[in-house]
Backbone and ligand atoms as CSV (ligand in chain L), in Angstrom:
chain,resi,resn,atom,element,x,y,z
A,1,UNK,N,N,-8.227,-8.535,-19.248
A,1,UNK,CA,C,-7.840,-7.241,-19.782
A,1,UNK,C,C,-9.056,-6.343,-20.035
A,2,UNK,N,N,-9.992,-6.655,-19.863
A,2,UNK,CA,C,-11.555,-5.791,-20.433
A,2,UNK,C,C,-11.565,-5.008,-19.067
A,3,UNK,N,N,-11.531,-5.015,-17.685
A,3,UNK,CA,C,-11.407,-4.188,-16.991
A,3,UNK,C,C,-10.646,-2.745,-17.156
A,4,UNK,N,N,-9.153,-3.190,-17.819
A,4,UNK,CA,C,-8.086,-2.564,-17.774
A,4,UNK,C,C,-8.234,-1.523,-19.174
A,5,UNK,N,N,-9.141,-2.489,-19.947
A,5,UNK,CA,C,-9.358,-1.701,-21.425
A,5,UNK,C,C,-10.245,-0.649,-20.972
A,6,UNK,N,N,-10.772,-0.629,-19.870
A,6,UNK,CA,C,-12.557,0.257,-19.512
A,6,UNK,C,C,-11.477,1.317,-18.842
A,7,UNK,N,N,-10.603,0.997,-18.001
A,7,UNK,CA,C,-9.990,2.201,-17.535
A,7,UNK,C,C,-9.096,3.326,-18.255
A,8,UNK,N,N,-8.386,2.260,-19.377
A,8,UNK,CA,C,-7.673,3.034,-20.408
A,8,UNK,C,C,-9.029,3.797,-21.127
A,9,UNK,N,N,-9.635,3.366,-21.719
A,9,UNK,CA,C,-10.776,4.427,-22.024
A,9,UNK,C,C,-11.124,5.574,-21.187
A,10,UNK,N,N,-11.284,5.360,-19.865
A,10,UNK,CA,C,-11.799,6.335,-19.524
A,10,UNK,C,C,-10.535,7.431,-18.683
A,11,UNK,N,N,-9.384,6.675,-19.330
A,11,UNK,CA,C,-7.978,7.966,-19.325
A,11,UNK,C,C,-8.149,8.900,-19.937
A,12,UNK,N,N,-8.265,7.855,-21.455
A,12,UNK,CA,C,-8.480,8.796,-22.979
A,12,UNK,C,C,-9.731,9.630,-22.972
A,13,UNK,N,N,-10.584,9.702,-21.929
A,13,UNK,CA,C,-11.826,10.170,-22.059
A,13,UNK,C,C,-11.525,11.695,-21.260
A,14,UNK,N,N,-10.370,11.433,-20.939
A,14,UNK,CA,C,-10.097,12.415,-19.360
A,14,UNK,C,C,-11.005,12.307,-18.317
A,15,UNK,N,N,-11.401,11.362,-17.746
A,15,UNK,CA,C,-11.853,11.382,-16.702
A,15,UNK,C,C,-11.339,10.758,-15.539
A,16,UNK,N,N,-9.748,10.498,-15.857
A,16,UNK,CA,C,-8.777,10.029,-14.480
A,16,UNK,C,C,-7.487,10.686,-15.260
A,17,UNK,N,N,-6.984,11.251,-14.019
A,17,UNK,CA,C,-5.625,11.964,-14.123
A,17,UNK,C,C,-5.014,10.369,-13.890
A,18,UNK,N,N,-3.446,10.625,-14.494
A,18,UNK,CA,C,-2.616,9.494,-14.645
A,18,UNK,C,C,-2.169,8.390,-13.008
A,19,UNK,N,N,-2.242,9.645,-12.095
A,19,UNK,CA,C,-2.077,8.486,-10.661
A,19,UNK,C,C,-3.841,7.762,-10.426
A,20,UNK,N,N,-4.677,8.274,-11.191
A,20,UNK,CA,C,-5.748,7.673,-10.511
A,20,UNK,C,C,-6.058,6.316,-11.101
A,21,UNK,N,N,-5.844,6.485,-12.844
A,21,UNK,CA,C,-5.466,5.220,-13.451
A,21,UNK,C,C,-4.884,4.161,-12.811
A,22,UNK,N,N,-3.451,4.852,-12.009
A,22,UNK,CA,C,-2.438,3.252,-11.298
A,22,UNK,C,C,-3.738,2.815,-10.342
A,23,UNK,N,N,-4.212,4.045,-9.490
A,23,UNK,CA,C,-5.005,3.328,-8.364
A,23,UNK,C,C,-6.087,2.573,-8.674
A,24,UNK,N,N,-7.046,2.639,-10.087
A,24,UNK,CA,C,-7.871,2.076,-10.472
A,24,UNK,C,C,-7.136,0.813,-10.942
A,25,UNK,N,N,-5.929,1.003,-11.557
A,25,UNK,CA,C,-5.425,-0.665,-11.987
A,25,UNK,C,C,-5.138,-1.704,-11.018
A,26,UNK,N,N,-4.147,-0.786,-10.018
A,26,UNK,CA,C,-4.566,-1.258,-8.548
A,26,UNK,C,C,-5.519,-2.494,-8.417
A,27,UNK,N,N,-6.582,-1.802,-7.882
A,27,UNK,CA,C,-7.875,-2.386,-7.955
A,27,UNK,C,C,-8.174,-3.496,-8.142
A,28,UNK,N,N,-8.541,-3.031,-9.672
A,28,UNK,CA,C,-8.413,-4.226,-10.324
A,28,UNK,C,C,-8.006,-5.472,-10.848
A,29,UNK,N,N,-6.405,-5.065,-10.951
A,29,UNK,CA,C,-5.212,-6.034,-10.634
A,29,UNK,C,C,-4.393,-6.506,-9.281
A,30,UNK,N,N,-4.698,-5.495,-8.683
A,30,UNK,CA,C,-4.005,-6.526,-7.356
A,30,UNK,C,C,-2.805,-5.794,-7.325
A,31,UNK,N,N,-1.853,-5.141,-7.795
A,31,UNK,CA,C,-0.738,-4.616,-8.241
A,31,UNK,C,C,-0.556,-4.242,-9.419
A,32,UNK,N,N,0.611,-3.677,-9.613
A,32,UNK,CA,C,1.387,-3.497,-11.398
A,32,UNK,C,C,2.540,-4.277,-11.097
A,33,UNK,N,N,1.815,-4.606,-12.197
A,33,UNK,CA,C,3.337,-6.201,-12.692
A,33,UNK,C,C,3.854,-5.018,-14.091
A,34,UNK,N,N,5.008,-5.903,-14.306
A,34,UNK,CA,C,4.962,-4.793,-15.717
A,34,UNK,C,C,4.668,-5.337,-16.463
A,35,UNK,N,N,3.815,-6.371,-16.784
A,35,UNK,CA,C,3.190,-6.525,-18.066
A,35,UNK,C,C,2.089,-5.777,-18.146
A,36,UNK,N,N,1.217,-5.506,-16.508
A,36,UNK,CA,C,0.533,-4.661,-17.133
A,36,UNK,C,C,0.948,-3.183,-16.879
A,37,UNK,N,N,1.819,-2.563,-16.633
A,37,UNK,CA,C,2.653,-1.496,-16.823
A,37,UNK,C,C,2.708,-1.003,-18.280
A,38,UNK,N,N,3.068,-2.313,-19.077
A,38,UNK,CA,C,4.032,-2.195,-20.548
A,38,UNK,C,C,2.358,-2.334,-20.871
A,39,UNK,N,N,1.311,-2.832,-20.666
A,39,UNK,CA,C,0.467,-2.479,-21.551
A,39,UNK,C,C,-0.092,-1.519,-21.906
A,40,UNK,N,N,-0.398,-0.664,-20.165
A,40,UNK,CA,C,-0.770,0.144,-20.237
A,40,UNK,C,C,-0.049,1.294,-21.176
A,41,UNK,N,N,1.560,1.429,-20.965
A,41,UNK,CA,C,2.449,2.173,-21.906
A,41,UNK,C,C,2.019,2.111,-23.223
A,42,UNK,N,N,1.750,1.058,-23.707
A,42,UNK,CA,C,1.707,0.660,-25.259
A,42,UNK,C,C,0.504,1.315,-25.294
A,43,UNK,N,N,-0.687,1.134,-25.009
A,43,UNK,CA,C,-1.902,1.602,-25.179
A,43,UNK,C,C,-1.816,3.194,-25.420
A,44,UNK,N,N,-1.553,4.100,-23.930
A,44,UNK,CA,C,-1.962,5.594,-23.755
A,44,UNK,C,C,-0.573,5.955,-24.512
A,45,UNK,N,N,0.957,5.078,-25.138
A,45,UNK,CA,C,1.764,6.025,-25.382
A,45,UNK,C,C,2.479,6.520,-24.961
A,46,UNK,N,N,2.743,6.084,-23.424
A,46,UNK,CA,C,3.343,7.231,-22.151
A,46,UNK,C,C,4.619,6.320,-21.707
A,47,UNK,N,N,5.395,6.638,-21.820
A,47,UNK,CA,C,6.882,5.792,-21.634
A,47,UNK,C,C,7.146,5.054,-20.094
A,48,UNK,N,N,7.218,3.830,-20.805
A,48,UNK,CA,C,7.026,2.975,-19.575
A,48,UNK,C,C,7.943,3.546,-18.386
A,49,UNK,N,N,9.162,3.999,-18.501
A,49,UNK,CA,C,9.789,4.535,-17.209
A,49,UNK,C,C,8.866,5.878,-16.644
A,50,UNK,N,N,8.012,6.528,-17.189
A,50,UNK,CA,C,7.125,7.433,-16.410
A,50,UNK,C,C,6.713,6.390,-15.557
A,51,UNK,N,N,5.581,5.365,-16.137
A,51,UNK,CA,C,5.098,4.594,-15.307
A,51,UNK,C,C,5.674,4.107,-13.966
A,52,UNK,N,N,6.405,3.873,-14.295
A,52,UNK,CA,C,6.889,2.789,-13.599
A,52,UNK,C,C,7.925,3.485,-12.350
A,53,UNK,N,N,8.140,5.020,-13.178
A,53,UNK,CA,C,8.541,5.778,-11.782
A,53,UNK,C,C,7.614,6.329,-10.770
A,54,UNK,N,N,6.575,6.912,-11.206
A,54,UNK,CA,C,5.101,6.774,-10.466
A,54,UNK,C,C,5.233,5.503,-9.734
A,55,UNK,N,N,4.734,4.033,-9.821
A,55,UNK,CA,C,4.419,3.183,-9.595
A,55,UNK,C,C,5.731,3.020,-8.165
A,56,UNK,N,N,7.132,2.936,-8.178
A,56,UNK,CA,C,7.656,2.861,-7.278
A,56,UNK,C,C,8.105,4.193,-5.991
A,57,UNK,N,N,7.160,5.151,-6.652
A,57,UNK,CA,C,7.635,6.329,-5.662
A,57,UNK,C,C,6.216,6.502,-4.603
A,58,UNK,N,N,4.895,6.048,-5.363
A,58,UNK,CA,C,3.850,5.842,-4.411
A,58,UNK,C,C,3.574,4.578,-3.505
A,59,UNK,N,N,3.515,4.249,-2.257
A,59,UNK,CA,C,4.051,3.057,-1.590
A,59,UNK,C,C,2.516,2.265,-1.587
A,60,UNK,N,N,1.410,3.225,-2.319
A,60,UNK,CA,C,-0.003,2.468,-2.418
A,60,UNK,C,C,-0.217,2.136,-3.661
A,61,UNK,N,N,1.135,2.025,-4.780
A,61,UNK,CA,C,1.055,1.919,-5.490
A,61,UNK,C,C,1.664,0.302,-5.768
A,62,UNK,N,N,2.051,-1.270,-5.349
A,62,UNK,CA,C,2.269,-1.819,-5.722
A,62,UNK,C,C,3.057,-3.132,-6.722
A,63,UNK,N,N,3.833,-2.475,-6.651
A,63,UNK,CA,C,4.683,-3.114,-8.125
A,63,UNK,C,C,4.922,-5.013,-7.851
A,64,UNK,N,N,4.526,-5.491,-6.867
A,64,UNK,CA,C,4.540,-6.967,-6.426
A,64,UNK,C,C,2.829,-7.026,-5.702
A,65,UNK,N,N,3.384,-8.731,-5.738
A,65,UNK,CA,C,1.819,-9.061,-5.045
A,65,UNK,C,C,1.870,-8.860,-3.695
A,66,UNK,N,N,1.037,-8.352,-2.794
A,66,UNK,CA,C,0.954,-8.136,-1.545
A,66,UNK,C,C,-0.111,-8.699,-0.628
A,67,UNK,N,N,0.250,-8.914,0.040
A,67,UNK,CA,C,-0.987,-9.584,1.300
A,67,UNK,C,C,-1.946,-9.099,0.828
A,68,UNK,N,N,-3.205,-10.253,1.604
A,68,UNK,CA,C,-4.578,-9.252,1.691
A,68,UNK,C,C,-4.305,-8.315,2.637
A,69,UNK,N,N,-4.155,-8.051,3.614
A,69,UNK,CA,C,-3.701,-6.954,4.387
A,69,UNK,C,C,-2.889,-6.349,4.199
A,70,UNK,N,N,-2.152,-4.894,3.945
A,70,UNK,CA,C,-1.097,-3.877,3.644
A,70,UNK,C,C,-1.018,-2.962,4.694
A,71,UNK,N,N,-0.216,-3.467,5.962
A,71,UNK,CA,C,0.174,-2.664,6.966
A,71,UNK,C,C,0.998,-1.830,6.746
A,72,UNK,N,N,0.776,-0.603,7.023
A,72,UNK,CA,C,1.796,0.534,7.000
A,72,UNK,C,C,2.207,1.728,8.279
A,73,UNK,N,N,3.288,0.861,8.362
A,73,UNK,CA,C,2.970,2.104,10.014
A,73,UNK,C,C,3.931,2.706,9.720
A,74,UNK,N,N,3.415,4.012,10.075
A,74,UNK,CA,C,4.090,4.813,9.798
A,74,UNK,C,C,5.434,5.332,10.971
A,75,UNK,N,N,7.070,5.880,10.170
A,75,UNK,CA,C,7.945,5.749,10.874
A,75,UNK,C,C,8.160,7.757,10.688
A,76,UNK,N,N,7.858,8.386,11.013
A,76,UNK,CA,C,7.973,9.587,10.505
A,76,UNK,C,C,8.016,10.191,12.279
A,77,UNK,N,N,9.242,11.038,12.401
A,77,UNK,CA,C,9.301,11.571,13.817
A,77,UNK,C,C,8.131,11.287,15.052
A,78,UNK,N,N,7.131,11.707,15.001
A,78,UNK,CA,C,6.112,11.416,16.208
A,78,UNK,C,C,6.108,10.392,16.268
A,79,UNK,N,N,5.986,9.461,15.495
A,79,UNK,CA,C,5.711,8.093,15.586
A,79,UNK,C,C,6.771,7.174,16.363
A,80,UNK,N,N,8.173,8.054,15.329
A,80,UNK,CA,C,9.442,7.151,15.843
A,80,UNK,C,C,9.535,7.643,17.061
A,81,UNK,N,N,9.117,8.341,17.541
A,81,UNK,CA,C,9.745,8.924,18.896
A,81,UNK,C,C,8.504,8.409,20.128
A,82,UNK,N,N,7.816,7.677,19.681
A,82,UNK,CA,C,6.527,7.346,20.575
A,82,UNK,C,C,5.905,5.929,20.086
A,83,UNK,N,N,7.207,5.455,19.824
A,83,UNK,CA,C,6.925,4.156,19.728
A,83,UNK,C,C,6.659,3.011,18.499
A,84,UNK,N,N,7.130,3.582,17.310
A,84,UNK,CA,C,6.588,3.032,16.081
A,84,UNK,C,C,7.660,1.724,16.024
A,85,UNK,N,N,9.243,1.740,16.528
A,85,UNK,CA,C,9.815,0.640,16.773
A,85,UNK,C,C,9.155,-0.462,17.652
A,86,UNK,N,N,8.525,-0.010,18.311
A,86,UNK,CA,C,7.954,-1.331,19.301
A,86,UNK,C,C,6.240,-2.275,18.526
A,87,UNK,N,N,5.703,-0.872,17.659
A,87,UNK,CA,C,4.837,-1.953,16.994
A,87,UNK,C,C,5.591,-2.479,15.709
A,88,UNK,N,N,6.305,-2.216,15.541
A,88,UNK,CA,C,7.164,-3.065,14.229
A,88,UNK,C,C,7.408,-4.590,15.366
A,89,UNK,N,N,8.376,-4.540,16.411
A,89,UNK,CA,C,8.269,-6.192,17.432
A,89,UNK,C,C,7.112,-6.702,18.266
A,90,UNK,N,N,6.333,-5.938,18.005
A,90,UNK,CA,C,4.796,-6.774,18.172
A,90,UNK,C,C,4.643,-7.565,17.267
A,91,UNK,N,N,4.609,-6.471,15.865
A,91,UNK,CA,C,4.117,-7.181,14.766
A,91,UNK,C,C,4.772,-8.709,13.954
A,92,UNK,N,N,6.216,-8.558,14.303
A,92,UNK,CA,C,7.048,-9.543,14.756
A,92,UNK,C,C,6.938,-10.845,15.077
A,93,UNK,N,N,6.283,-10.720,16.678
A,93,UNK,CA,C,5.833,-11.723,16.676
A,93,UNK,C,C,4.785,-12.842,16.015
A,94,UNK,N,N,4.104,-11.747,15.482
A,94,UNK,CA,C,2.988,-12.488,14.683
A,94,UNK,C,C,3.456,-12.881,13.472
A,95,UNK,N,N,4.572,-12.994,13.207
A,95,UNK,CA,C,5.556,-13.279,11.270
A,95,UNK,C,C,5.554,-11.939,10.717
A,96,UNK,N,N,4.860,-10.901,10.923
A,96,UNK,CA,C,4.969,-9.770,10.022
A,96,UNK,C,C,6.582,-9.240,10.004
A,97,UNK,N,N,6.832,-9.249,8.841
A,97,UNK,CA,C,8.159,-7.912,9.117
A,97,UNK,C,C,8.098,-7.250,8.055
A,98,UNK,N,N,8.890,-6.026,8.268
A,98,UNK,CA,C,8.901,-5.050,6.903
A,98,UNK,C,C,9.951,-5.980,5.902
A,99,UNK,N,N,8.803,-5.108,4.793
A,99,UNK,CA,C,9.302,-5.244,3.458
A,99,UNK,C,C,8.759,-6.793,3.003
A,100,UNK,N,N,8.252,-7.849,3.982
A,100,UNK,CA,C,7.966,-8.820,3.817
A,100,UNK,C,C,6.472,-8.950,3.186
A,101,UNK,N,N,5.930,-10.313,2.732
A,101,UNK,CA,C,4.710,-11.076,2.625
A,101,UNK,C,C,4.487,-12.134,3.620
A,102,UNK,N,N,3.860,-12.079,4.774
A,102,UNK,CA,C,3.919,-13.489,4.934
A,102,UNK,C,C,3.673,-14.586,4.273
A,103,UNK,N,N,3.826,-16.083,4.606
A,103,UNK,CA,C,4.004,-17.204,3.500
A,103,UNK,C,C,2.350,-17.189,3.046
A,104,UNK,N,N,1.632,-17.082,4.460
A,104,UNK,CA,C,-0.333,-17.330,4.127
A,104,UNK,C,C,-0.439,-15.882,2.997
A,105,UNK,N,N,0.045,-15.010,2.529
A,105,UNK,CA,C,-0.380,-13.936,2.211
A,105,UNK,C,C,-1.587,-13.315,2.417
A,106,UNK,N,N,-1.344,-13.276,3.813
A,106,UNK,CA,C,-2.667,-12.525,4.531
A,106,UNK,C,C,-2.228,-11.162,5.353
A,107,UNK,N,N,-0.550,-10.820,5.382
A,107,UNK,CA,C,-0.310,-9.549,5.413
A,107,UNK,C,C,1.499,-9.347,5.028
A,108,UNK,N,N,1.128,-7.680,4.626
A,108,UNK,CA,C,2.410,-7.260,3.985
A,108,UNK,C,C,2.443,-6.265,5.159
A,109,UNK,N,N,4.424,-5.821,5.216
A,109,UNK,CA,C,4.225,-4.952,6.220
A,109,UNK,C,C,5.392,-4.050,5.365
A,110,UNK,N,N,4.638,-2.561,5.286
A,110,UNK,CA,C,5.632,-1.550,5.216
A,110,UNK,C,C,6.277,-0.488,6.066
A,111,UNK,N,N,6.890,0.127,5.917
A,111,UNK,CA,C,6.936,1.758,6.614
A,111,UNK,C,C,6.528,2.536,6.031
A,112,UNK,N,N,5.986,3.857,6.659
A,112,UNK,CA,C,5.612,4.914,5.477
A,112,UNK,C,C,5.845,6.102,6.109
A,113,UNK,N,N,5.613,7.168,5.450
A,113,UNK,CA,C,5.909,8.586,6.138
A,113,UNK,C,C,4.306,8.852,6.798
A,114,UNK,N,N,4.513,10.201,7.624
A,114,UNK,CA,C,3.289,10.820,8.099
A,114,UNK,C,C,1.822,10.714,7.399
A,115,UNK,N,N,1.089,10.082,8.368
A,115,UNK,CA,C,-0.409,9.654,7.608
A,115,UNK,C,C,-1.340,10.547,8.438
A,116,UNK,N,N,-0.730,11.570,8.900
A,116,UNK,CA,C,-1.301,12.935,9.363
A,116,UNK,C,C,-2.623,12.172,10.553
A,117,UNK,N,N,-1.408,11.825,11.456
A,117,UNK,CA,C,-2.404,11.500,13.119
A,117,UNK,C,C,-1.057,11.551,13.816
A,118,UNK,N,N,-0.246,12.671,13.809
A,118,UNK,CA,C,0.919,13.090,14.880
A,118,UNK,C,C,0.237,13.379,16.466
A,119,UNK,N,N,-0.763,13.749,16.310
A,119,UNK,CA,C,-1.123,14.043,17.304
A,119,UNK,C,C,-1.480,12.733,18.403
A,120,UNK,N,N,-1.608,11.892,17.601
A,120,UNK,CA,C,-1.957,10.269,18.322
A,120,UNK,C,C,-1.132,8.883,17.710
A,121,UNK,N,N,0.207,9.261,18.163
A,121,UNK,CA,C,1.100,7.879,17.668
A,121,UNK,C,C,1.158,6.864,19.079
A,122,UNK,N,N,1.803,5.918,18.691
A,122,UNK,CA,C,1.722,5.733,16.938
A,122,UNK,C,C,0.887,5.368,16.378
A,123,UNK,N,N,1.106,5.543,14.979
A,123,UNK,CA,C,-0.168,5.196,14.202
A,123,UNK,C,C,0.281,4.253,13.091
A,124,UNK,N,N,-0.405,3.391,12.410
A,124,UNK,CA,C,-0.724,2.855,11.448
A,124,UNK,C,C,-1.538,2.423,10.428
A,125,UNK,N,N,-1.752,2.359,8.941
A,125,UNK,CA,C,-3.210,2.083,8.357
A,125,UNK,C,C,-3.038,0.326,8.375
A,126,UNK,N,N,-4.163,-0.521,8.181
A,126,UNK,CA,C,-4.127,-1.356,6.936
A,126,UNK,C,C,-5.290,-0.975,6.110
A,127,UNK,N,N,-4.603,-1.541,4.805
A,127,UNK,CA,C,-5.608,-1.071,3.512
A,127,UNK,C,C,-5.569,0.087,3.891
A,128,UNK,N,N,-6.993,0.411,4.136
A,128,UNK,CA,C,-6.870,2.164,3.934
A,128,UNK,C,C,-7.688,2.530,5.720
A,129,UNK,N,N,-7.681,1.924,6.179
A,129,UNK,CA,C,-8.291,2.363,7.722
A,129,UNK,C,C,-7.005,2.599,8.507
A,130,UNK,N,N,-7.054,3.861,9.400
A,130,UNK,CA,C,-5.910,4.285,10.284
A,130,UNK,C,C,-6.488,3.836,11.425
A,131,UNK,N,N,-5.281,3.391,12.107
A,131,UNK,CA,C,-5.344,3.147,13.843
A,131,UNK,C,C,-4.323,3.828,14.162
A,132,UNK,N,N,-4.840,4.432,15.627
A,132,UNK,CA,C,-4.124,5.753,16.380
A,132,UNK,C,C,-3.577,5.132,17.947
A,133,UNK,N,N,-2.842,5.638,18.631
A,133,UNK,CA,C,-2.491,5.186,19.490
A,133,UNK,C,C,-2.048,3.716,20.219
A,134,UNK,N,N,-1.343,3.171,19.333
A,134,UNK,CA,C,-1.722,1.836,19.446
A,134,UNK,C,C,-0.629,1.551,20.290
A,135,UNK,N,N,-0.816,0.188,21.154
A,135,UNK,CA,C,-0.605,-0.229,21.688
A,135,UNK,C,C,-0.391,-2.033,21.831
A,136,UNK,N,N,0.424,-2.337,22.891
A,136,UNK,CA,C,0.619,-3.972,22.389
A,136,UNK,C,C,-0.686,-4.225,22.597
A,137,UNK,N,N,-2.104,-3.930,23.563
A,137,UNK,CA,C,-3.503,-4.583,23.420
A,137,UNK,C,C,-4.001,-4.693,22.001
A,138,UNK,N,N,-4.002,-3.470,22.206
A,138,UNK,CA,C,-4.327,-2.609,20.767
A,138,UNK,C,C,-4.230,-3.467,19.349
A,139,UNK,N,N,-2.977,-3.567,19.167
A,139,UNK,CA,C,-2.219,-4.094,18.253
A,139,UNK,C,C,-2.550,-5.895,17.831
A,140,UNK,N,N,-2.642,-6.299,19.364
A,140,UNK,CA,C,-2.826,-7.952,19.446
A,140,UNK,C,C,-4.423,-7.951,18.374
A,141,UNK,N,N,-5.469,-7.142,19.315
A,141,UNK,CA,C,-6.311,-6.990,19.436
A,141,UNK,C,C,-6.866,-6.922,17.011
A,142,UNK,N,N,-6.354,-5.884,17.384
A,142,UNK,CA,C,-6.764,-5.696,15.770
A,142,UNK,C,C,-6.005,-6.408,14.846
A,143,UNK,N,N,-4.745,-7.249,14.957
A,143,UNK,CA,C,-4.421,-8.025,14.141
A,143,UNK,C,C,-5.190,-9.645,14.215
A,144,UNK,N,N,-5.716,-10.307,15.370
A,144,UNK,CA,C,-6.781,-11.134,15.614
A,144,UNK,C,C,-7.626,-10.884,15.328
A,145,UNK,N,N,-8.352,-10.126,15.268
A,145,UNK,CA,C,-9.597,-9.597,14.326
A,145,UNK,C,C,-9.387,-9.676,12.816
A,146,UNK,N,N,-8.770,-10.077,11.948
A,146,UNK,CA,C,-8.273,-9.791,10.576
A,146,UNK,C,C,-8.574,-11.024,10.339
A,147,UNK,N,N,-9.547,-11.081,9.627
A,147,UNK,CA,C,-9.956,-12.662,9.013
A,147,UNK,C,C,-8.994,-12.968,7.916
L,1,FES,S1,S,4.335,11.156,12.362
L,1,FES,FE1,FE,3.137,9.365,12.350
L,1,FES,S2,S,1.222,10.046,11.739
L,1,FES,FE2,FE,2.444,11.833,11.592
């Protein structure tokens, strides 16, 4: 909790607006569980359903444990229309599916809206790096690479 106490301080300090807090707890925690949700509530005061509606409306926001990897490809018109169904059955093959963990928890797979690369679908991040144009090479290629 001394991490989590350094960030609540530096809420109260104003030097993180309230989504930057989740992303710093993030971080640090791995997710929001709601215990530390409800702590954070108890601490700053701020009613745990704020929290916790934040927490499920941002999809980098966590509320379970997730792979080391957090695939998100995005399903938003360009994408769907150029192929974002076919890297969802790539990914397939490898155990990934949406909404899932695999059992190794070495990747989670979501959908997400526009991650602003329409111009080069489909696209997808993990963590926070985007890949553009991808393809089944592509795709094989950078999920074998993922230690
Ligand atoms: S529609 Fe996929 S990145 Fe914009």
């Amino acid at each position: 909790m001394k991490k989590l106490n350094l960030l609540i301080l530096k809420y109260k300090k104003e030097e993180f607006n309230l989504l930057s807090l989740l992303e710093e707890t993030v971080k640090v925690k791995g997710f929001l569980s709601f215990e530390t949700l409800n702590y954070i509530s108890k601490n700053l005061k701020i009613p745990l359903a704020k929290l916790y509606g934040m927490a499920s409306f941002y999809s980098f926001l966590p509320t379970a444990k997730t792979g080391k990897y957090v695939i998100r490809v995005c399903n938003s018109p360009s994408c769907y229309l150029n192929g974002s169904q076919e890297v969802l059955e790539i990914l397939k093959k490898f155990g990934i599916e949406v909404g899932k963990t695999t059992k190794n928890r070495k990747f989670t797979l979501e959908l997400t809206s526009c991650i602003g690369c329409c111009d080069s679908p489909p696209a997808m991040m993990i963590n926070n790096k985007v890949y553009k144009n991808l393809d089944k090479t592509k795709i094989w290629n950078i999920i074998k690479g993922l230690k």
